[in-house]
Wavefront OBJ file of the C-alpha trace (Angstrom):
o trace
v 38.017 296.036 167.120
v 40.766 298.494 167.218
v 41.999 301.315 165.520
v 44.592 299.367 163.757
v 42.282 296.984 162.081
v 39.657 299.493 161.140
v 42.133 300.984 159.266
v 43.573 297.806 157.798
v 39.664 296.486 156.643
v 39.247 300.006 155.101
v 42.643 299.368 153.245
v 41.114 296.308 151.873
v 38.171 297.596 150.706
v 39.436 300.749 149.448
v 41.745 298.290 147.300
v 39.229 296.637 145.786
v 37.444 299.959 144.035
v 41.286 300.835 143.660
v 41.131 296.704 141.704
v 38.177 298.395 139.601
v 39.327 301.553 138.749
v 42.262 300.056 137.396
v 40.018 297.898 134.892
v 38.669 300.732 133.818
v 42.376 302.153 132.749
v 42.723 298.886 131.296
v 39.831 299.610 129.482
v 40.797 303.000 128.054
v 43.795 301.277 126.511
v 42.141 298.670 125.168
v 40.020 300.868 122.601
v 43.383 302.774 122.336
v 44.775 299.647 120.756
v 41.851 298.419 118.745
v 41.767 301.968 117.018
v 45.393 301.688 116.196
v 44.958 298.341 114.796
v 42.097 299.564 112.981
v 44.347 302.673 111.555
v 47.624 300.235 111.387
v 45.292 297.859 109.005
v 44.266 300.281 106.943
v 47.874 301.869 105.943
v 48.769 298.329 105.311
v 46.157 297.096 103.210
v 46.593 300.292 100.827
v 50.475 299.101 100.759
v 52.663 297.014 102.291
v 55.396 299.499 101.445
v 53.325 302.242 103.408
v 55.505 303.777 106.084
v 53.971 303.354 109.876
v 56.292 305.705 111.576
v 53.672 308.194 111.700
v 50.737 305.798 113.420
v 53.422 304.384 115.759
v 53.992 307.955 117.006
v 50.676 308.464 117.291
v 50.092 305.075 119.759
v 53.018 306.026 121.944
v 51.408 309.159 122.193
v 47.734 308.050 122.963
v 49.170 305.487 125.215
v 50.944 307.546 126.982
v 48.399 310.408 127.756
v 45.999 307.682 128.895
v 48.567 305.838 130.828
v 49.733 309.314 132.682
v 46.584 310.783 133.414
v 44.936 307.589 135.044
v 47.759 307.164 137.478
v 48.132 311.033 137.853
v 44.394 311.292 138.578
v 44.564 308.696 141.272
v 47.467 310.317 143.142
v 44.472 312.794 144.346
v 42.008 310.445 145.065
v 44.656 308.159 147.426
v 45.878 311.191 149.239
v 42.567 311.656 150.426
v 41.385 308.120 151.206
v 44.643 307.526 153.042
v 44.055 311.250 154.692
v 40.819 310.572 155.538
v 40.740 307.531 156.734
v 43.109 308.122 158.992
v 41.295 311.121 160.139
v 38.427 309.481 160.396
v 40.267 307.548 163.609
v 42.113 309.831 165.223
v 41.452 313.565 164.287
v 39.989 314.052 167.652
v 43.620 313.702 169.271
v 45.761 314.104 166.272
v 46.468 316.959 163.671
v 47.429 315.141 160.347
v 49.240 316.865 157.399
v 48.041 316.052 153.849
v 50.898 315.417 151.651
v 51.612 317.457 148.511
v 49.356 316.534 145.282
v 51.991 318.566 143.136
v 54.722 317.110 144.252
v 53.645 313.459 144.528
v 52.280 313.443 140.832
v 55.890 315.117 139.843
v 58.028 312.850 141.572
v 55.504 309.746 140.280
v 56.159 310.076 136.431
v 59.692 311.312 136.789
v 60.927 308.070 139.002
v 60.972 304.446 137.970
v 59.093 302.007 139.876
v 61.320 299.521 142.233
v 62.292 296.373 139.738
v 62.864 298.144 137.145
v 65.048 301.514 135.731
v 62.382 302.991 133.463
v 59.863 305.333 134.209
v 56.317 305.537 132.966
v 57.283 307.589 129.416
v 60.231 305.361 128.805
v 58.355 302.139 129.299
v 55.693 303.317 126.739
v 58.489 304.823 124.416
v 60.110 300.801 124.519
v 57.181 298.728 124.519
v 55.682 300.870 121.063
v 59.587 300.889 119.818
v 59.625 297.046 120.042
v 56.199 297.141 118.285
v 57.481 299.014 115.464
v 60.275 296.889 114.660
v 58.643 293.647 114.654
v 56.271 295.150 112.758
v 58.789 295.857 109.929
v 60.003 292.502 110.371
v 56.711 290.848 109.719
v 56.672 292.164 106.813
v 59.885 291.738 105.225
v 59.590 288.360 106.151
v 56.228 287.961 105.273
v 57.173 289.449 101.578
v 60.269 286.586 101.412
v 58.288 283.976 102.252
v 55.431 284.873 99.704
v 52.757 285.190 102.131
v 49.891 286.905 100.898
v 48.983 290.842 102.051
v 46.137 289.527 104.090
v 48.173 286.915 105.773
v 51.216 289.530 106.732
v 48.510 292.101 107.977
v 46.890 289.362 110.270
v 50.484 288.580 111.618
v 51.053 291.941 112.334
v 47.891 292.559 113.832
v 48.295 289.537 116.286
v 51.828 291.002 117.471
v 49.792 294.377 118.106
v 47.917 292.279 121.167
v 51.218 291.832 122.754
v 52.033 295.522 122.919
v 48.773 295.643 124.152
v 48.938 293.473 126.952
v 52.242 295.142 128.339
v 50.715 298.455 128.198
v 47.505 297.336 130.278
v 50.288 295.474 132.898
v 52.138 298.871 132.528
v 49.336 300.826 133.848
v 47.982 298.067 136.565
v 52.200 298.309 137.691
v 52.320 301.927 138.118
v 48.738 302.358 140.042
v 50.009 299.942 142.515
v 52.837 301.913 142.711
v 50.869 305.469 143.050
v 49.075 303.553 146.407
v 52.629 302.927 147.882
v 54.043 306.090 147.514
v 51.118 308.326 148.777
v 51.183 305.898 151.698
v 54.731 306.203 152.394
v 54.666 310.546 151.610
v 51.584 310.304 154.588
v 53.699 308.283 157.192
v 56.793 310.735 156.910
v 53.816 313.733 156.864
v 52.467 311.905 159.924
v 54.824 309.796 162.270
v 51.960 308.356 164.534
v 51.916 305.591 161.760
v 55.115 303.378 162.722
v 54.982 301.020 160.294
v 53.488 299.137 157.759
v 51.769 295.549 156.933
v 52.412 294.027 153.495
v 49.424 292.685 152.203
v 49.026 290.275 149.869
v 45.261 289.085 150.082
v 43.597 290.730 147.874
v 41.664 287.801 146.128
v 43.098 284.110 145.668
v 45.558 284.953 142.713
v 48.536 286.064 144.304
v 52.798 285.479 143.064
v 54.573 283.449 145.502
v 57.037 285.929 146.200
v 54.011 288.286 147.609
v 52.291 285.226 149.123
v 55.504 285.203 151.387
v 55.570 288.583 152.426
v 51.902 288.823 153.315
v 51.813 289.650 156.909
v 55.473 291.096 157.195
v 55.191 294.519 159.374
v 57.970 296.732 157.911
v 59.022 300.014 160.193
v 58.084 303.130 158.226
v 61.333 304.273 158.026
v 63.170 300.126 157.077
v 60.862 299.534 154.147
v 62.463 296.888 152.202
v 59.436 295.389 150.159
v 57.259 298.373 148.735
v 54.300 297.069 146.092
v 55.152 296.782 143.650
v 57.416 293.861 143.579
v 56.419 292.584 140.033
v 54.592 293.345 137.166
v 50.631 293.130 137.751
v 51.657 293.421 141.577
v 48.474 293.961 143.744
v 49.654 293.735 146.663
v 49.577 297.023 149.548
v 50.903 298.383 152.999
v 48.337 298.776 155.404
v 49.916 301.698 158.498
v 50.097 300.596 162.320
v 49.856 303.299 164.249
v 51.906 304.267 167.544
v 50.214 302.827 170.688
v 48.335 305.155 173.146
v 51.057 304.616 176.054
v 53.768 305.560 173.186
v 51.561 308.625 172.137
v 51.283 310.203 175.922
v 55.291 309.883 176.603
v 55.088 312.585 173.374
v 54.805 315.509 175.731
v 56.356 317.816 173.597
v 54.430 317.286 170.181
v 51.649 319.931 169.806
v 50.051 317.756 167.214
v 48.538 315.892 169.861
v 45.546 316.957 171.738
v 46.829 315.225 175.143
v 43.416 315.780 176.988
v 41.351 314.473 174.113
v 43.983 311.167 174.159
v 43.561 310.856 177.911
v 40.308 310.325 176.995
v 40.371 307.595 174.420
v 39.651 303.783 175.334
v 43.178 302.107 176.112
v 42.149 299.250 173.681
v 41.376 301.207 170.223
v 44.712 302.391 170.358
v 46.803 299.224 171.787
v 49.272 298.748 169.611
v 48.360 295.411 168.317
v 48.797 294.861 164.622
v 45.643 293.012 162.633
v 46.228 289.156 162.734
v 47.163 287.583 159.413
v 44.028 285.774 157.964
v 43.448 284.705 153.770
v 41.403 287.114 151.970
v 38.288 284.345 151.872
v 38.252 285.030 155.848
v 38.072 288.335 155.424
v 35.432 288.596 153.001
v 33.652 286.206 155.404
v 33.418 288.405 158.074
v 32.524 291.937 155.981
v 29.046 292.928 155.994
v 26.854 292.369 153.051
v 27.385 295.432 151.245
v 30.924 295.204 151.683
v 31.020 291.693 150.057
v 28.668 292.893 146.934
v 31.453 295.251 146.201
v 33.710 292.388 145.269
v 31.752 289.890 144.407
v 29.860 292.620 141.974
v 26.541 290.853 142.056
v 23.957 289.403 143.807
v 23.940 286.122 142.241
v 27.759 285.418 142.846
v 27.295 286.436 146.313
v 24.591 283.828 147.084
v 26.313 281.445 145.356
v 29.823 282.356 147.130
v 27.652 281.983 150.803
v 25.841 278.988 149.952
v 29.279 276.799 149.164
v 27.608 275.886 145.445
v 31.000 277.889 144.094
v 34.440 277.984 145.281
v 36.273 280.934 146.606
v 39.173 280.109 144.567
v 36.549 280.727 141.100
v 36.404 284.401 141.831
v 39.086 286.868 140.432
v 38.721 290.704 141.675
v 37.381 292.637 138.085
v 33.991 293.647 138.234
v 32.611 296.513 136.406
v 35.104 299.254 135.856
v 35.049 302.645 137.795
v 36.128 305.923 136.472
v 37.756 308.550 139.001
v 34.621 310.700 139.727
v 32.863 307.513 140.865
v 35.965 306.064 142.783
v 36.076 309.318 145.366
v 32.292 308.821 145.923
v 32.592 305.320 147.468
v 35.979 306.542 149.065
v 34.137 309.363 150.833
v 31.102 306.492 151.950
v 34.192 304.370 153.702
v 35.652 308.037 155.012
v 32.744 310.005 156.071
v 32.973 311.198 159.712
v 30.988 313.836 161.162
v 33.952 314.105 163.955
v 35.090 317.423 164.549
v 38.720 317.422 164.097
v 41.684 319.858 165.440
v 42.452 322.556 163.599
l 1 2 3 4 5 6 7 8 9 10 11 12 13 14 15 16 17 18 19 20 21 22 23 24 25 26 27 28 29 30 31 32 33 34 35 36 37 38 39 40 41 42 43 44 45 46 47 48 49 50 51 52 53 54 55 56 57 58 59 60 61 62 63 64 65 66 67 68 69 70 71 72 73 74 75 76 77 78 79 80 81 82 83 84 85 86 87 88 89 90 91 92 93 94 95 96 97 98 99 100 101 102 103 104 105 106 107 108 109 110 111 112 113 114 115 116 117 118 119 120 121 122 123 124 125 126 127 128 129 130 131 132 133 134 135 136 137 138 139 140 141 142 143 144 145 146 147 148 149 150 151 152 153 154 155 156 157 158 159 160 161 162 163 164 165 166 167 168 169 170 171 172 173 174 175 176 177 178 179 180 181 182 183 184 185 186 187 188 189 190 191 192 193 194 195 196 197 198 199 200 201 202 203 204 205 206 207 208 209 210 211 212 213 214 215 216 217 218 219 220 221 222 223 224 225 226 227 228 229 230 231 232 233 234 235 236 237 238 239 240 241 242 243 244 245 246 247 248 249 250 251 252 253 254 255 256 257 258 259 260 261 262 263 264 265 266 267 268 269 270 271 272 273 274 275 276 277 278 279 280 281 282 283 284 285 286 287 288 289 290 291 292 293 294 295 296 297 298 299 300 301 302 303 304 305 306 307 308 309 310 311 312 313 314 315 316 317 318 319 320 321 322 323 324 325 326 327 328 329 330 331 332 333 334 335 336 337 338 339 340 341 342
């Protein structure tokens, strides 16, 4: 196996714990909601008249924070996986530079993601806006048509799961969007990586558009489809690295240690990009601890191996992961006890 598809199965199975964490994000701003409805319910049911300016600041607010800090947080933890697991390959021959935390986290909540012109705040500021004013509408309507209190405040509450929903796609979006750009900040850091694989196998739900694009190798510096492409986009660039023989004609770059290359079996670093297989084959071929991690149990695994249920059934969740817990099985797919340059 060489170089190139260690690092693409690592990609993979880093993106499932990235699949996991997310949930857990997910998670955050699902108690978010349910205490706002909770709150929301309660200035209602004293009066319908009851302004909710005040709570809806409050949501944007909470949703927000949440929102910001779980992609911010991750911007650390995929600098080093990335960093890492490169390093892990080829720190031997080649002195990587880590890219900026700082700046990546700046430049993360300040930009919009690719389809669309809003950036993290302003999507939360629109989707709690939209909220608002329905909300008021419910009720005036509710009020004309003679509905009863308890009938407006269950209409309202139901439109609250909506706002809901787009702020947990919100936050799945922009995580997806905190892989690509680390990935892309560590190729310009970096130019042994040459280009990238879109990947679009993460589990056997997966948009058409990204079903198309899975296996397209982009050149780091003619990306023209960066996850993500749509909202809930899972998808992710795996690198290909430069080829030994390209590496050597690199006489003048003192990033490479050209004895220690010399050195290094012709076929780990050949050039040749991982073939294109369904996500079912790859799990196939993982070994059993690997497998657990998506599959989440033993039971679903045995069931998965014996044929008794289809690949198809399964959907990447699992149990949630916070942050702390996300670097620790990182570090397990990272950990080298390689001495690297200096």
């Amino acid at each position: 196996m060489n170089i190139n598809q260690r690092l693409f199965d690592r990609q993979i199975e880093h993106s499932i714990l990235t699949r996991r964490y997310s949930e857990g994000a997910r998670l955050m701003l699902e108690r978010i909601a349910n205490n706002h409805r909770g709150r929301l319910s309660k200035i209602l049911s004293t009066s319908l008249q009851n302004s909710i300016e005040e709570e809806m600041r409050r949501y944007a607010m909470e949703l927000l924070s949440s929102s910001t800090t779980s992609v911010r947080d991750l911007i650390g933890a995929e600098i080093d996986f990335n960093y890492n697991s490169l390093n892990k390959e080829i720190g031997e021959f080649y002195r990587l530079e880590r890219p900026s935390r700082f700046e990546l986290s700046s430049r993360l909540l300040s930009e919009p993601i690719n389809f669309q012109d809003r950036t993290l705040s302003q999507s939360v500021d629109s989707i709690v806006s939209v909220e608002t004013a329905e909300v008021n509408r419910f009720i005036r309507q509710g009020i004309a048509d003679k509905r009863t209190e308890k009938q407006i405040i269950e209409d309202v509450m139901k439109r609250t799961k909506l706002s809901e929903s787009q702020a947990k796609t919100l936050v799945t979006t922009h995580i997806t969007h905190a892989e690509t750009m680390v990935k892309e900040e560590l190729a310009r850091a970096n130019p042994i990586i040459k280009s990238f694989i879109f990947t679009a196998i993460l589990d056997s739900r997966t948009s058409r558009l990204c079903s198309s694009l899975d296996g397209t190798v982009q050149p780091v510096d003619k990306i023209l489809y960066r996850p993500p492409l749509h909202w809930n986009c899972r998808s992710i660039l795996a690198p290909v690295l430069k080829s030994k023989e390209e590496l050597s004609r690199e006489i003048a770059n003192d990033r490479i240690n050209m004895s220690k290359l010399v050195d290094l079996d012709d076929d780990l670093l050949d050039g040749i990009i991982p073939e294109k297989e369904t996500f079912e084959a790859w799990i196939r071929r993982q070994a059993r601890e690997t497998q657990l991690k998506y599959f989440d149990s033993e039971e679903k695994l045995e069931l998965f191996q014996r044929g008794s249920i289809k690949f198809s059934d399964f959907f990447i969740k699992g149990r949630p992961v916070g942050l702390s817990a996300l670097r620790v099985l990182d570090n397990l797919l990272t950990f080298t006890s390689t001495i690297t340059l200096s």
